[in-house]
C-alpha positions as CSV (number, residue, x, y, z in Angstrom):
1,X,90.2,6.9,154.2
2,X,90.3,9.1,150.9
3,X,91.9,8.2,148.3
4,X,94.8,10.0,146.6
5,X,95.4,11.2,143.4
6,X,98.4,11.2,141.4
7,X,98.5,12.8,138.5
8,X,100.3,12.1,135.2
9,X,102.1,14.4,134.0
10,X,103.1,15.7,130.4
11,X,106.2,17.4,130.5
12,X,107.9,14.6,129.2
13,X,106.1,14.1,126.4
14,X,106.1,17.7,125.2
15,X,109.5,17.6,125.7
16,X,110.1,14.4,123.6
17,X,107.7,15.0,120.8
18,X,109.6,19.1,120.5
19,X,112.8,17.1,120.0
20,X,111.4,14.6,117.3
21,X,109.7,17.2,115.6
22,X,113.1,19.4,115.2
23,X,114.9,16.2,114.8
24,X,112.5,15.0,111.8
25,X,111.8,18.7,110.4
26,X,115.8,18.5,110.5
27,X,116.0,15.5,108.4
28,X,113.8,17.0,105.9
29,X,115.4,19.7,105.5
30,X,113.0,22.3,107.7
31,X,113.9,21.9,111.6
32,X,112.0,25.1,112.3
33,X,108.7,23.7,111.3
34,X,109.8,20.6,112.6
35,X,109.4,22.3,116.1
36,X,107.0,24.1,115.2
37,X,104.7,21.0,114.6
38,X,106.4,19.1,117.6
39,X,105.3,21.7,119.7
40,X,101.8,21.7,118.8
41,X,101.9,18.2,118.7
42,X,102.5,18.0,122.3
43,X,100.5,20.6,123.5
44,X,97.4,18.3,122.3
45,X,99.2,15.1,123.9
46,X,99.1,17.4,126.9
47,X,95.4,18.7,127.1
48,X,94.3,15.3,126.2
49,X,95.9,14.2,129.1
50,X,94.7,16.8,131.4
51,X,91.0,16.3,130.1
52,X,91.7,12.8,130.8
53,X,92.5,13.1,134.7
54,X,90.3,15.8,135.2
55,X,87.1,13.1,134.4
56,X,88.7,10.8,137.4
């Protein structure tokens, strides 16, 4: 029998951290950079995660 794999997947997490970032940049004064850093914040979140299932 071979085992399955499920993998995890990010969208969620880009999602939530591109609305914290414009939410926080927002609060500061600056949503666009805000987003801006949200955004890239999640794309690492993301590739981390990918990196991370592709060594299973």
């Amino acid at each position: 029998m071979t085992k399955k794999k499920n993998p995890t997947g990010a969208g969620a997490i880009l999602a939530l951290t591109i609305l914290g970032g414009a939410i926080l940049g927002g609060m500061m004064g600056q949503p666009s950079i805000g987003l801006l850093a949200g955004t890239g914040l999640g794309i690492v979140v993301a590739i981390l995660l990918w990196l991370k299932e592709r060594e299973k």
